[in-house]
Wavefront OBJ file of the C-alpha trace (Angstrom):
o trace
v 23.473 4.238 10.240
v 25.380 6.844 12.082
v 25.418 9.772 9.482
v 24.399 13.207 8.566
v 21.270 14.740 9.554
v 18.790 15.900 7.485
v 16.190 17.104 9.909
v 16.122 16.706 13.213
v 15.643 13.211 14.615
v 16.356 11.973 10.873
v 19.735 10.602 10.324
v 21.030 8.797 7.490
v 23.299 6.241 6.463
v 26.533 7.325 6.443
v 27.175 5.288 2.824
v 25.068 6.403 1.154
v 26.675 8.829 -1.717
v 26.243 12.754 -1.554
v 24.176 12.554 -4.649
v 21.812 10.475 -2.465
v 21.486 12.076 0.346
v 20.416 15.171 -1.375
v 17.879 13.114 -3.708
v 16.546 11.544 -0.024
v 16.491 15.421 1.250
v 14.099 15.925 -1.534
v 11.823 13.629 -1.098
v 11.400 13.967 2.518
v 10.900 17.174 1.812
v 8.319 17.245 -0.693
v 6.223 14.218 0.944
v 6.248 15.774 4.818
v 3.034 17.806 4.375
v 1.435 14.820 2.601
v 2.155 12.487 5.573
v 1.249 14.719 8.326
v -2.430 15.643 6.594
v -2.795 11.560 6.954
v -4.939 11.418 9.752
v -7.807 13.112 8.471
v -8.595 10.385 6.432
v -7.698 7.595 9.049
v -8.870 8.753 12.051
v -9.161 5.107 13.849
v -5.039 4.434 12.822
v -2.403 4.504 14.451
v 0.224 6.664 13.126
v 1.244 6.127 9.595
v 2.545 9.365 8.903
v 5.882 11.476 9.880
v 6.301 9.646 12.918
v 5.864 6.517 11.376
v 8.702 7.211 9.129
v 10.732 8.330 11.842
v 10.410 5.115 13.497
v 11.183 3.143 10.281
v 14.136 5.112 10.175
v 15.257 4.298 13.937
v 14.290 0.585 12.935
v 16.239 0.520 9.916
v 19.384 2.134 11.457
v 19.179 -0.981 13.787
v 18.652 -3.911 11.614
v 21.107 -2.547 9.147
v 23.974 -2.328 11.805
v 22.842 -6.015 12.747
v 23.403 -7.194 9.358
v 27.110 -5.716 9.467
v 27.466 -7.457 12.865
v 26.598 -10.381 11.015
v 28.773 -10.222 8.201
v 25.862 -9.406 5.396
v 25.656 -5.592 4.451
v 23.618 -4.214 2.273
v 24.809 -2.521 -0.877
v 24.577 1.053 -1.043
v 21.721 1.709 -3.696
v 19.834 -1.213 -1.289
v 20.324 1.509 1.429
v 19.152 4.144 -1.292
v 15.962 2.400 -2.074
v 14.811 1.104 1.629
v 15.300 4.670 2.676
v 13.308 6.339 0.007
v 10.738 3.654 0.812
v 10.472 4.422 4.101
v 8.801 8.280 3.508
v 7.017 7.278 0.244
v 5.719 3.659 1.241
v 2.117 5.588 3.093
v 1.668 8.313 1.022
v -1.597 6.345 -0.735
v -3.390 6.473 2.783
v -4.531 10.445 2.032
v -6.463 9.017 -1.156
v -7.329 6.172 0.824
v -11.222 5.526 2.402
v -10.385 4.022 5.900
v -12.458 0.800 5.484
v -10.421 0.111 2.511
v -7.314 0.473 3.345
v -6.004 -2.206 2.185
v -5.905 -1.122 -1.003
v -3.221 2.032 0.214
v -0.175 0.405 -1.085
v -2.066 0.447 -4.547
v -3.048 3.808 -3.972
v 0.647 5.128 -3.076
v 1.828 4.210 -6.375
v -1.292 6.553 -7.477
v 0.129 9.081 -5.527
v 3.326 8.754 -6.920
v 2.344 8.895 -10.622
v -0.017 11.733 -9.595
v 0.482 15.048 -11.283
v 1.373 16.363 -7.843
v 4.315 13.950 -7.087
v 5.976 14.777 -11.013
v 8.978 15.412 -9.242
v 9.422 12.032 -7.897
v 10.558 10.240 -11.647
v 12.620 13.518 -12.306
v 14.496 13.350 -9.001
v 14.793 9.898 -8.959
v 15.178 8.245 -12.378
v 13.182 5.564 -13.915
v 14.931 2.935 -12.906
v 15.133 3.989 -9.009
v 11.245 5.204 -9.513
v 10.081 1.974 -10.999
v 11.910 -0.363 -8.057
v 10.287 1.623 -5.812
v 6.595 1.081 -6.884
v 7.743 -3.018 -6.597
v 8.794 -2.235 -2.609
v 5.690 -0.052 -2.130
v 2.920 -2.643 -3.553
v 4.872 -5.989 -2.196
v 5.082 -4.076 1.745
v 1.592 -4.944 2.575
v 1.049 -8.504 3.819
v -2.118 -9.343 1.332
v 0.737 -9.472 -1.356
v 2.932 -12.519 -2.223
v 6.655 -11.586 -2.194
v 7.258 -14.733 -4.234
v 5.583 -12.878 -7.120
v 8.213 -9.939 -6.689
v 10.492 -10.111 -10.307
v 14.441 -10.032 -9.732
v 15.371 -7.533 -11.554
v 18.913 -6.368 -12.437
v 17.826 -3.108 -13.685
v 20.547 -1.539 -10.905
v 23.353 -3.160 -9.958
v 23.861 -4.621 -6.648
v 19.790 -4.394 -6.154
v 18.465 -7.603 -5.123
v 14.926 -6.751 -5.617
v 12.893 -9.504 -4.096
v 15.130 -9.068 -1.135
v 14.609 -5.885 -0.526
v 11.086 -6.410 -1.128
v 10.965 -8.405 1.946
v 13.107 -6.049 3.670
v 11.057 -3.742 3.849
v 8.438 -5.476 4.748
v 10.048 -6.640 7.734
v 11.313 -3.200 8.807
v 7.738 -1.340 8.588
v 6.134 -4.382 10.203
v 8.443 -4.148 13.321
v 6.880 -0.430 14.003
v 4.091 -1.826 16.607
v 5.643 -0.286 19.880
v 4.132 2.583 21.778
v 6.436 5.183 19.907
v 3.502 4.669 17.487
v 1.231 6.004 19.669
v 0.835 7.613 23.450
v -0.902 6.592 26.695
v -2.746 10.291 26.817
v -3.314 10.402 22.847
v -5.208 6.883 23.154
v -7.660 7.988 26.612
v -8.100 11.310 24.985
v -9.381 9.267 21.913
v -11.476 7.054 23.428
v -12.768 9.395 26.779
v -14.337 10.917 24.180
v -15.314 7.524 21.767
v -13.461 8.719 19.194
v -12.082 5.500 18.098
v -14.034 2.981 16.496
v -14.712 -0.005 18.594
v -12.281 -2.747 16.536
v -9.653 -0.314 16.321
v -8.964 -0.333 19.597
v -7.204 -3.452 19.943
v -4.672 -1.997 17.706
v -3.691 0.775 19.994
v -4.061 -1.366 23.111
v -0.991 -3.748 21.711
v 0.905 -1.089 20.569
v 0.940 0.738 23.677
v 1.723 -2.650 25.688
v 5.098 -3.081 23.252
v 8.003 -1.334 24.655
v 10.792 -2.387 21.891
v 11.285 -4.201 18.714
v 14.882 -5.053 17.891
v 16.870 -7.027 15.716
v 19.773 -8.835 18.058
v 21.845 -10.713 16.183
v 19.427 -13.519 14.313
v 17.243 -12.904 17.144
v 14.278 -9.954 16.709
v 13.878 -9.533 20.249
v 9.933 -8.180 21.341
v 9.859 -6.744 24.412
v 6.252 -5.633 26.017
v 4.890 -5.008 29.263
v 1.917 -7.467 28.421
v 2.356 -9.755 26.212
v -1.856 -10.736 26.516
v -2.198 -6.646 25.193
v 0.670 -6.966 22.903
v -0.562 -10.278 21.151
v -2.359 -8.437 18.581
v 0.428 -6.839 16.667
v 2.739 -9.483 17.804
v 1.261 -12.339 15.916
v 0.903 -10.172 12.688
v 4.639 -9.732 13.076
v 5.158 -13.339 13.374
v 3.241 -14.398 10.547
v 4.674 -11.839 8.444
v 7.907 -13.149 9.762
v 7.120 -16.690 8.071
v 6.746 -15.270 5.176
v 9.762 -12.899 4.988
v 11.784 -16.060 6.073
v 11.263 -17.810 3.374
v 12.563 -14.994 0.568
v 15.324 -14.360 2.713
v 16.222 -18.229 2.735
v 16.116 -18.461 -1.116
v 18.104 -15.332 -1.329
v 21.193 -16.868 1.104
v 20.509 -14.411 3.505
v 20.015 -13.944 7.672
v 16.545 -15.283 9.249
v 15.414 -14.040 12.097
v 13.535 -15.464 15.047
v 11.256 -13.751 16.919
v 11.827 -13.637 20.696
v 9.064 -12.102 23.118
v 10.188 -10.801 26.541
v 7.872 -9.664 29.032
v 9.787 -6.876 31.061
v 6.774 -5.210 32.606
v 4.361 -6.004 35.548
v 1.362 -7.002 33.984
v -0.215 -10.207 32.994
l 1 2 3 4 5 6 7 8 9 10 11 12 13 14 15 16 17 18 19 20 21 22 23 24 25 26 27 28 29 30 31 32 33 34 35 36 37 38 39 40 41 42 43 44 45 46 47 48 49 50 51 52 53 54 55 56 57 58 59 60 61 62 63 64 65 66 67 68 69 70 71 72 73 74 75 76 77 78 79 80 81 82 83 84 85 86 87 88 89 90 91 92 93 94 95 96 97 98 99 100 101 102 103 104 105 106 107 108 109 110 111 112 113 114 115 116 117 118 119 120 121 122 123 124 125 126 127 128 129 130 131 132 133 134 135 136 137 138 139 140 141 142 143 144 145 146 147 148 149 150 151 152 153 154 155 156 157 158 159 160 161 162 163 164 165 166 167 168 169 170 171 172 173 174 175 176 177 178 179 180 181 182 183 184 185 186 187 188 189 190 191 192 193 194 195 196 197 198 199 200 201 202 203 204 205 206 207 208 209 210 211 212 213 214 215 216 217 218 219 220 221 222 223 224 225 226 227 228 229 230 231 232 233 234 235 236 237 238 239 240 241 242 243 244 245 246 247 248 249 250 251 252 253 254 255 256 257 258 259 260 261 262 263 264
């Protein structure tokens, strides 16, 4: 996705139209301050705001120049959509209590028929608005992407697809660029995390790299007892994902863990 920068470290697709890019601009605009206010509501997460995105941006760069590699691109409003997903998909955390957050891909969709967000449907269109609440609710594993609709509302949007997509992509963000080594002992020097949090941070900090490699998603981790956590969430996501992209004739992936480090 070698393209034109918006903001620094934020590069898009180089297909997607002019129109879009600016629309994209927009959002990521508009939805920065929301993101980055995140944390105060959950303090015992890892990152799910800018960052977050950022990643998700780096990951989706990769997997989509996989799928070229691999002879199955994805159309240009595809691109348009996953994209927009990737800076609107958290927004729900800020109205979000931490013990039920669960419930935040609900609660983005809030967010995005708030009063606030208005500018969302008028940027975007009903059609592009209404796809997006589908890929917002359907990222979070406690949903069933079999119950996603396939709509043909836009053409060349397979919308169960991208559904799972997206899923995929946001669920492959469990390596330490989530996180730090001196954010995490700062954190819990002074016991600021909660105590079942912390196996989250320990297995993201263990995971060096998640990337797609052909049919191959290819998890590398200095320890793969620390990075087990996050790991197994992948691969049972994975299962799931598999099984849309099967019915839609399109690439599976199998995960692969390396252990590169030192550790056990």
């Amino acid at each position: 996705m070698k393209g034109s920068h918006i903001y620094p470290e934020i590069i898009l697709d180089k297909s997607l139209t002019d129109e879009h890019k600016v629309k994209v601009q927009e959002i990521i605009s508009s939805v920065m301050q929301v993101l980055g206010f995140i944390p105060r509501t959950t303090p015992n997460l890892t990152d799910h705001g800018v960052q977050h995105s950022k990643n998700l941006m780096e990951i989706f760069n990769n997997f989509s120049q996989n799928l070229d590699k691999l002879g199955s691109p994805l159309s240009e409003p595809e691109k348009y959509l996953l994209t927009l997903s990737i800076w609107l998909h958290d927004v729900g955390l800020l109205i979000t209590d931490e013990k039920d957050k669960e419930r935040h891909s609900v609660n983005s969709i809030k967010v995005m028929e708030s009063k606030a967000f208005s500018m969302l449907h008028d940027i975007l269109g009903k059609d592009v608005f209404n796809h997006l609440k589908y890929i917002v609710k359907y990222h979070s594993s406690h949903t069933e992407l079999t119950e996603v609709p396939q709509h043909k509302t836009i053409p060349d949007v397979r919308l169960r697809l991208i559904c799972a997509i997206f899923r995929l992509i946001d669920g492959c963000d469990i390596t330490s660029a989530r996180t730090s080594k001196v954010l995490y002992n700062l954190l819990t020097e002074n016991k600021l995390l909660e105590k079942n949090s912390l196996k989250h941070w320990k297995s993201h900090l263990s995971i060096v790299s998640a990337i797609f490699q052909q049919k191959d998603l290819v998890v590398d981790c200095d320890s793969k007892t620390d990075g087990s956590f996050a790991i197994n969430h992948l691969k049972d996501d994975l299962e799931a994902i598999n099984k849309i992209f099967r019915t839609e004739n399109f690439p599976e992936f199998q995960l692969s863990v390396v252990q590169s480090g030192f550790l056990d």
